[in-house]
N, C-alpha and C positions, 0 to 999 in steps of 0.2 A: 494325332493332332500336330498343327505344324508349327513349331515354335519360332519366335524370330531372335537374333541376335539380339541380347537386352545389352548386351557393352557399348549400341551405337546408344543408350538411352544417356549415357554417362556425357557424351558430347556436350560441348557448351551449348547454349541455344542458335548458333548462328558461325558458320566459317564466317570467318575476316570480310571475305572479300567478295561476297557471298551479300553481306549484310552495307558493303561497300555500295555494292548493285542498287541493293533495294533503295538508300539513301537518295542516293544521284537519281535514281528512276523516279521518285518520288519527286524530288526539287524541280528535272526538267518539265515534267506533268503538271509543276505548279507554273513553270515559268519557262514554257515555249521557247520566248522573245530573246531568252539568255543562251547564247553556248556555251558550252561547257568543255574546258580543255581536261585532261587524265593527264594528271602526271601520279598516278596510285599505281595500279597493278602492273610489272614491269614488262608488258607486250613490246614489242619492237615497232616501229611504224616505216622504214624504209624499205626499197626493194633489195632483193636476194643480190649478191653480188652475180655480174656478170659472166664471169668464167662459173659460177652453180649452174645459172639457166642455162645455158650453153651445153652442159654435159648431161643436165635433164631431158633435153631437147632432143639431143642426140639419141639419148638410151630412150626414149618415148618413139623414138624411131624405129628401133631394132625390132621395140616391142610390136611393131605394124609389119616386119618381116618373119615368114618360116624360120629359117636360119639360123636368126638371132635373137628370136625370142624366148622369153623365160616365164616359166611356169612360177612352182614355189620355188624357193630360196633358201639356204641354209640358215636354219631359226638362231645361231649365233650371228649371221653378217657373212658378208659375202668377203673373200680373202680381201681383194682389192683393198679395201676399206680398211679393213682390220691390220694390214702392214703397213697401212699408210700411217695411219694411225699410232700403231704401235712406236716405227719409224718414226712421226716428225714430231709427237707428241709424248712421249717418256724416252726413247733411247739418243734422240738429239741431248736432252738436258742430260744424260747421265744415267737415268733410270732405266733399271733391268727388268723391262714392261715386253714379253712375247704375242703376237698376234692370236694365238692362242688361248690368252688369259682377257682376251677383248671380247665383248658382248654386245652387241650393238642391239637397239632398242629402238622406242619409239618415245623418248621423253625421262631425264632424270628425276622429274616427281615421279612417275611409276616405279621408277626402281629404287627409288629410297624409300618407296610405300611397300611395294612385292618382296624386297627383299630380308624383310623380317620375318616371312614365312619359313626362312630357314633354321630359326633358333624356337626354343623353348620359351613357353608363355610363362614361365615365372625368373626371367633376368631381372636383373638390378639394372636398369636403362639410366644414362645420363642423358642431360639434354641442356642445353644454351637457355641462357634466359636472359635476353630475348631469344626468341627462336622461330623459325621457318614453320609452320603450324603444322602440315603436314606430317614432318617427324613424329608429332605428339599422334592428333588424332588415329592414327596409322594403327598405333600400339594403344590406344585407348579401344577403335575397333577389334583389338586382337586380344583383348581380353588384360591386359598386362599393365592394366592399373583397377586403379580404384577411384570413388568418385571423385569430380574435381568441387574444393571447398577455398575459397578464395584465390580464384584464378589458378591454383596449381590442382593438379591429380595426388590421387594418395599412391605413394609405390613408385614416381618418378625421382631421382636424385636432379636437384634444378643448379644447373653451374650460371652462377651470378655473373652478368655482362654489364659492366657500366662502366661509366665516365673515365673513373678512377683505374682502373685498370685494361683500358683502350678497350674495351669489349673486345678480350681477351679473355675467358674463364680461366681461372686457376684452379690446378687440379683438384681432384677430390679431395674430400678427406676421410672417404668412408671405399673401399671396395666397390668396385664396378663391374660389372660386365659386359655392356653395350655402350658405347661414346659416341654420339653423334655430333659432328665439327662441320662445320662450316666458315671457307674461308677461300680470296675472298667472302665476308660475311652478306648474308640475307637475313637480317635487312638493316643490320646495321653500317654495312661499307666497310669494317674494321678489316686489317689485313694480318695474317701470324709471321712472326719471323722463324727462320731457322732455328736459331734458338729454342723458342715456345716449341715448335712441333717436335723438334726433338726432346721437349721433355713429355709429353703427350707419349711419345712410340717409347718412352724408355718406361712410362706407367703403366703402359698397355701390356708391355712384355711383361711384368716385372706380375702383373695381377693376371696374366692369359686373361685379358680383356681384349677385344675387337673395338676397331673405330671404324666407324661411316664418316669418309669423308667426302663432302659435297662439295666440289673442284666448277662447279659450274659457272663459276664468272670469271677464270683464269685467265679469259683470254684481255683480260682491260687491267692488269697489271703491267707496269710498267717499271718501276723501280725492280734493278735487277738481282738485289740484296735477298727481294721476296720469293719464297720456290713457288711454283705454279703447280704445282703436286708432289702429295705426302711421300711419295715414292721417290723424291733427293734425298731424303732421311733415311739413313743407314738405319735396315731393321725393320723398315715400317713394309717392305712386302712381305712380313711374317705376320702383320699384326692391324691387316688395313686393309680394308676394299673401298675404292674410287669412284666417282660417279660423275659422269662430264655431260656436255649438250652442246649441239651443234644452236639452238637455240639463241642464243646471245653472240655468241662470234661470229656467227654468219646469216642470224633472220630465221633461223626455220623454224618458228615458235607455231607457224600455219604449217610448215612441211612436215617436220616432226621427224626428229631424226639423233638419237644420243646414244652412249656407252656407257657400261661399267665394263671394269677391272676386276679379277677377282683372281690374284697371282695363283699358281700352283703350291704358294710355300704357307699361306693363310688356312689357318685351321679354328675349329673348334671343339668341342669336347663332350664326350658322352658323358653320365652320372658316375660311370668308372671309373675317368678321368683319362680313358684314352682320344690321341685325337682324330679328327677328320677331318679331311682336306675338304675346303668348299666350295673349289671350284665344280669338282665333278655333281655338287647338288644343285648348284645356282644352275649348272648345262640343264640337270635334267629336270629341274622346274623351267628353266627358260624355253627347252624345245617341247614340255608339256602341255604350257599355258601361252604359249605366245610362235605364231606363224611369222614373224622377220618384218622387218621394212623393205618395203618394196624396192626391186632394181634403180628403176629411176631415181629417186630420190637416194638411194645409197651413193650414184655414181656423182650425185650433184653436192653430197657428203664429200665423197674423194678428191673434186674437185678444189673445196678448201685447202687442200696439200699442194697446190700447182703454183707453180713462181708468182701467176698472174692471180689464183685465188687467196696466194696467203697476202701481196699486195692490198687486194681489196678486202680481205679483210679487216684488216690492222686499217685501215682508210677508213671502215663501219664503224671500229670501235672507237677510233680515233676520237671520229666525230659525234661520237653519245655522250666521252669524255669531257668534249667541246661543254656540250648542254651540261653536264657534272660542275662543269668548272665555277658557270656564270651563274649556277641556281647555287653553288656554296658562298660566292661571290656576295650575293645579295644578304644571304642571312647573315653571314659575318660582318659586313658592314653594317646589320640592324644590330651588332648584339648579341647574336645566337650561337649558344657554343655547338661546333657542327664536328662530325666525323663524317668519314667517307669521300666519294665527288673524287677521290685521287685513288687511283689503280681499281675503283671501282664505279659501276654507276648508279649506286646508289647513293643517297645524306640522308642521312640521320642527324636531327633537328632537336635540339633541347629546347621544345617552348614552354618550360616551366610552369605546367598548368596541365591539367584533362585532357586528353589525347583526341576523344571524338568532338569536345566541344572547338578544340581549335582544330582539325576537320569539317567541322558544320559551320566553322566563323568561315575561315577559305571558301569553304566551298557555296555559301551563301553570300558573302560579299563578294570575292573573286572569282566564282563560277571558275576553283580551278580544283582538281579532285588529289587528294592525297592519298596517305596510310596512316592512320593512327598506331602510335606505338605500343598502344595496349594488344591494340589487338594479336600482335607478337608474342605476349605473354606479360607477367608481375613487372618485372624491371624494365619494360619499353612505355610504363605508362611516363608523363610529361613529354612524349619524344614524338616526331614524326617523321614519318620515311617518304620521301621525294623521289619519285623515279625521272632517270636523263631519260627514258627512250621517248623520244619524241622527235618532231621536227625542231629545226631550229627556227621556225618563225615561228610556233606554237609556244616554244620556250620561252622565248623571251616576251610575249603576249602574256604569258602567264603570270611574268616576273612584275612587269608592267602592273599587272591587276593587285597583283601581292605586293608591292612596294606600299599605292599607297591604303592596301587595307593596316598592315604593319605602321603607318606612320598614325 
């Protein structure tokens, strides 16, 4: 007989964004006549900078010649990529990152979900609260909780995110073994200092705990006080694997195109207590279960690193900032204690009240789509998350409709 996985039964009844869908599909089916702008789920809406298309274009070429055509691909990334990478994104700031320890992918949600497959189903898991859902579910499929009984799971350690402490968790106070961070934050916008992350890599060591750190909206920091990866913290390649996307700095949310990190010097531990290095398990789960991203789009990857691609990048993100700026603009002038909108493009909204009913107040009188901050988790209830990526005339269309539902 064939049994099914009873740990997906543990799931709450509905993903976020999932149940996001169903809402807006429903309203528009009542109400045609009204459009409906998304500032919820955080897709990008511009096109791909021009120096990506251009090196796609090219390699989609090659790919139409004998010569220069390529079959499969090395399931880590193609070098090109992976120096580049390594090069303008950890060894320019400092960090002792070798192309080697780069993994290239097809999406940082896959590999902050896959890459739990490398550890034992009975860790002590930490998690954000609020938190990027994913993280959770992930290890609720993999057996490594127990059931969820007032929005939390039994057998997760939940590190409290709120107001009070800039949605910043502070450290445990019980032993851990898996830490999953995020920062810039999803979905609260919140940023860690120096400081903070070095007290994080001094608890990791100090317990041979591992952090997941989810770097994926790095590239919309701007204050230069803030590191852009766990890896300027002395120590933290002993005690940290990284996880980035091309996704948000450069549009390829339709291309699909990201990395993890997984240094040489990171390890974990058998029940003996000796360790093992992780990199060589993440290779051979990686070249196990996954055939690479394709030429083309790796080279429109590389591209990002060119005088002219890093220009228009920082131009992309500039301008999502833009949208960040005027949608914090707005609440703060109604009253709303706001995080975020700065070095990230997310806000996170204090509207002092039920998260989906002021979701369905927006999104019924201003036909404009959100995130409720429950659905985050315990401590995002009252709150809601604003996504920038949008056009700039849809934004401020939006703000328009939301001004005077607010008044």
């Amino acid at each position: 007989m064939i049994h099914v996985n009873e740990h997906y039964a543990k799931l709450q009844a509905s993903y976020l964004f999932s149940e996001i869908a169903k809402r807006v599909k429903a309203y528009q089916e009542e109400h045609p006549d009204k459009p409906v702008i998304r500032l919820g789920i955080g897709d990008v809406t511009e096109p791909l900078p021009p120096a990506c298309i251009e090196a796609m274009r090219k390699a989609v070429d090659e790919m139409a010649v004998r010569e220069t055509f390529r079959g499969y691909g090395p399931e880590q990334g193609y070098a090109f990529l992976r120096e580049a990478i390594a090069k303008n994104d950890f060894q320019a700031r400092g960090a002792k990152i070798d192309a080697s320890e780069i993994f290239v992918s097809d999406g940082a949600k896959c590999d902050t979900a896959n890459i739990q497959e490398l550890f034992d189903t009975k860790l002590t898991i930490a998690v954000p609260d609020p938190v990027y859902p994913v993280y959770v579910d992930t290890n609720v499929m993999a057996g490594r909780t127990g059931a969820c009984r007032r929005g939390r799971y039994k057998g997760l350690v939940y590190l409290d995110s709120t107001q009070e402490n800039g949605f910043v968790p502070a450290l445990p106070d019980v032993p851990v073994d898996l830490i999953y961070l995020c920062f810039p934050n999803n979905p609260t916008g919140a940023t860690a200092s120096r400081k903070q992350l070095t007290e994080w890599v001094k608890y990791a060591k100090k317990n041979k705990a591992l952090i997941l750190f989810d770097a994926a909206y790095e590239a919309f920091i701007r204050d230069p006080k803030i590191p852009h990866s766990i890896y300027e913290i002395e120590g933290a390649r002993d005690v940290a694997i990284e996880f980035r996307s091309f996704s948000k700095i450069a549009g390829f949310t339709g291309t699909r195109c990201a990395y993890t990190v997984v240094p040489d010097s990171v390890v974990a531990y058998t029940k003996k207590g000796e360790a093992v290095p992780l990199r060589p398990m993440w290779n051979r789960r990686h070249t196990t279960k996954f055939n690479g991203v394709s030429y083309p789009v790796q080279r429109a990857a590389e591209a990002v690193y060119s005088d002219a691609g890093k220009a228009q990048t920082r131009a992309l993100t500039d301008f999502y900032l833009g949208n960040a700026a005027i949608i914090r603009a707005l609440f703060e002038k109604a009253g709303f204690p706001v995080t975020g909108g700065v070095n990230s493009p997310y806000i996170w909204i204090n509207v002092g009240k039920d998260s989906w009913k002021f979701f369905d107040r927006l999104l019924k009188r201003a036909q404009v789509v959100t995130t409720p901050g429950a659905g985050f988790g315990k401590m995002g209830e009252g709150y809601i998350r604003i996504s920038a990526f949008n056009s700039r005339e849809n934004v401020e269309k939006a703000l328009k409709r939301i001004a005077k539902v607010l008044k």
